[in-house]
C-alpha positions as CSV (number, residue, x, y, z in Angstrom):
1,X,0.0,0.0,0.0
2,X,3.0,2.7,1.0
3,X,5.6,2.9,-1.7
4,X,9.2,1.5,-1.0
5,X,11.9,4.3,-0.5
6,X,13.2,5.0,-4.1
7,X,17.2,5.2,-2.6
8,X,17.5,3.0,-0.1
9,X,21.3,3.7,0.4
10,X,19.7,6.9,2.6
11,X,17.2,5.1,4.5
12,X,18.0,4.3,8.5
13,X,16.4,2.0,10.6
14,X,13.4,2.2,12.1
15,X,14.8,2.4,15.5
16,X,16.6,5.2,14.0
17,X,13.9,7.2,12.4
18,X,12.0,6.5,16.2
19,X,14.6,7.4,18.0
20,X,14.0,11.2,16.0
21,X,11.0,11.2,16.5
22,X,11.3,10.4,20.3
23,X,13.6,13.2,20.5
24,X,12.2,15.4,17.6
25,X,10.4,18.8,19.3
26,X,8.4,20.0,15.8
27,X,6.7,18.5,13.1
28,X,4.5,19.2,10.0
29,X,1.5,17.7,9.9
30,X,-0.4,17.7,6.2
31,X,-3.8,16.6,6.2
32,X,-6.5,16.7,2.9
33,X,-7.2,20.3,3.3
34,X,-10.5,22.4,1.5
35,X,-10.9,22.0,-2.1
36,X,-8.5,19.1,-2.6
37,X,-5.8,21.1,-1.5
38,X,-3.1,19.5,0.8
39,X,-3.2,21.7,4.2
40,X,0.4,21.1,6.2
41,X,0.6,22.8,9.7
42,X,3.4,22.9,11.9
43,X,2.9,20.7,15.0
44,X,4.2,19.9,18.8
45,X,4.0,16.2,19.5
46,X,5.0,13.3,21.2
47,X,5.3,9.9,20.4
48,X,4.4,7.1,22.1
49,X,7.0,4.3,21.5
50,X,5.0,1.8,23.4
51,X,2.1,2.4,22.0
52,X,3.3,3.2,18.5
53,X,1.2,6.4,18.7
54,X,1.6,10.5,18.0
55,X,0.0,12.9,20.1
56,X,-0.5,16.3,19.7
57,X,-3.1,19.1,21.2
58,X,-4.8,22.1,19.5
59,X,-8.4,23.9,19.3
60,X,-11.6,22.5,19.1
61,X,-12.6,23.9,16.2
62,X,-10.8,25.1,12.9
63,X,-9.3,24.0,9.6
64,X,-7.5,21.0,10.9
65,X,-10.5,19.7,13.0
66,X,-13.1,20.0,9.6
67,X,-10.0,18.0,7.4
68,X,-9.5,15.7,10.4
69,X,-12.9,14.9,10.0
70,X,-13.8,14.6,6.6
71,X,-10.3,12.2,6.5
72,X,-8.3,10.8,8.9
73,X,-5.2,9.7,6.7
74,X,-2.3,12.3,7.8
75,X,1.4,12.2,6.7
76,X,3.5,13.5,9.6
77,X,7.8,14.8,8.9
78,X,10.2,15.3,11.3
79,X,13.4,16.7,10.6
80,X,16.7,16.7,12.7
81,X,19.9,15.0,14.0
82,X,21.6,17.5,12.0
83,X,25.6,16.8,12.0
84,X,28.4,17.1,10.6
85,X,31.5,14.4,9.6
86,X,34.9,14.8,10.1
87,X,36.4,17.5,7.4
88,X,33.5,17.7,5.4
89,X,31.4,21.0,4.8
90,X,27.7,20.5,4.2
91,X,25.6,18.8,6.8
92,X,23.8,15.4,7.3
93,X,20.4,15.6,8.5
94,X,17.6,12.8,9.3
95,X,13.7,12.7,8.6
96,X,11.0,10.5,9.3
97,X,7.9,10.5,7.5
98,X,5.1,8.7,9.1
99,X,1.5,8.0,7.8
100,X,-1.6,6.9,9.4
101,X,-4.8,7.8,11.0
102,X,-5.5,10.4,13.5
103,X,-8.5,10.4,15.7
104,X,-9.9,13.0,18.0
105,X,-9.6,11.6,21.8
106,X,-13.0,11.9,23.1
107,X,-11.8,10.6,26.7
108,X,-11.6,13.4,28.9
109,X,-9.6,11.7,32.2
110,X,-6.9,10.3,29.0
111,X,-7.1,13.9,27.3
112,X,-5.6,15.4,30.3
113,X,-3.2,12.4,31.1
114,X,-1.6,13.0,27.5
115,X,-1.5,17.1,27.3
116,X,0.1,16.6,30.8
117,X,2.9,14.9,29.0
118,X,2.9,16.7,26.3
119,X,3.6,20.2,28.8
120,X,6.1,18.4,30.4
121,X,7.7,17.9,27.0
122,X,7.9,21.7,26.2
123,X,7.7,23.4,29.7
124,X,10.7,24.2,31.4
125,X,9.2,23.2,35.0
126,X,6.2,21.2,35.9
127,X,5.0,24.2,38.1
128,X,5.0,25.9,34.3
129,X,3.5,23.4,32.9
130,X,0.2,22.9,35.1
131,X,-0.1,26.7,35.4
132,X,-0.6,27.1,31.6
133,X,-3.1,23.2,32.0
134,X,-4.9,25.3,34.6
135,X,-5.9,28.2,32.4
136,X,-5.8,25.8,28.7
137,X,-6.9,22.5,29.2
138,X,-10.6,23.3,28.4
139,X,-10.4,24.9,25.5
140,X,-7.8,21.9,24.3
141,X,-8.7,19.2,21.5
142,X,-5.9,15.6,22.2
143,X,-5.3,14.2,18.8
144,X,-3.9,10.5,18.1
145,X,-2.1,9.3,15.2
146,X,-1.9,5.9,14.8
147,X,1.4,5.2,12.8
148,X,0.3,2.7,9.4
149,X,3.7,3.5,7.9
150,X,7.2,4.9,9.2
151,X,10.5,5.6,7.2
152,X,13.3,7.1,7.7
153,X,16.3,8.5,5.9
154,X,19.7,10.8,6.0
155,X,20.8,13.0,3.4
156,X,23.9,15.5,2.5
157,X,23.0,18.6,2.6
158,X,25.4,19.8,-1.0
């Protein structure tokens, strides 16, 4: 159903392209926007080795939320690890590309649980963090991707 990666010379391992997205802090998620017109959105997320899931918050109401709901196949990038080799000039950098479905989260007690993490992600200090849950958590909507598909590859920047 997904295509094979056309160079495999640049793909890494799975454990590879998890381990970015375990440590990855921004991503760009592309949904089928209005009209037939691809809508991609930058995104804070965190992924869920165990449960081989992607969560990320935002409103209730909007763009996203009507795409979401007229089609829940997403395509999800993450870019990063960004280094450099020994006497060479231009950069390497890893992506993982992930596709699947993403489903509101109806579940109010797991809502919470998840944008909990999700602050402590980002926040500097957990005091931080449940300030801003205090004043936010409302008015949040919990997305979860469920990952279909994951790849994962390093390039030269030249």
């Amino acid at each position: 159903m997904f295509r094979p990666m056309r160079r495999t010379k640049r793909a890494i391992s799975d454990e590879d392209a998890k381990r970015l997205l375990e440590q990855g802090r921004r991503a760009v998620l592309a949904v089928n926007g209005d009209d037939g017109y691809p809508f991609a959105l930058p995104i804070n997320y965190r992924f869920d080795a165990g449960a081989n899931k992607i969560f990320f918050h935002g409103a209730k109401a909007g763009q996203k939320v009507d795409a979401l709901r007229r089609s829940d196949k997403v395509c999800l990038t993450v870019m990063g690890n960004e280094h450099y080799e020994q006497g060479e000039w231009a950069p390497y950098v890893q992506s993982t590309v992930v596709f699947g479905r993403c489903h509101l989260v109806d579940d109010a007690a797991a809502t919470e649980a998840e944008v909990r993490r999700l602050a402590l992600k980002y926040y500097p200090s957990a005091e931080e963090a449940e300030e801003e849950l205090n004043k936010y958590l409302a008015a949040v909507q919990l997305y979860e991707i469920e990952i279909e598909h994951l790849t994962g590859k390093q390039i030269r920047e030249k």
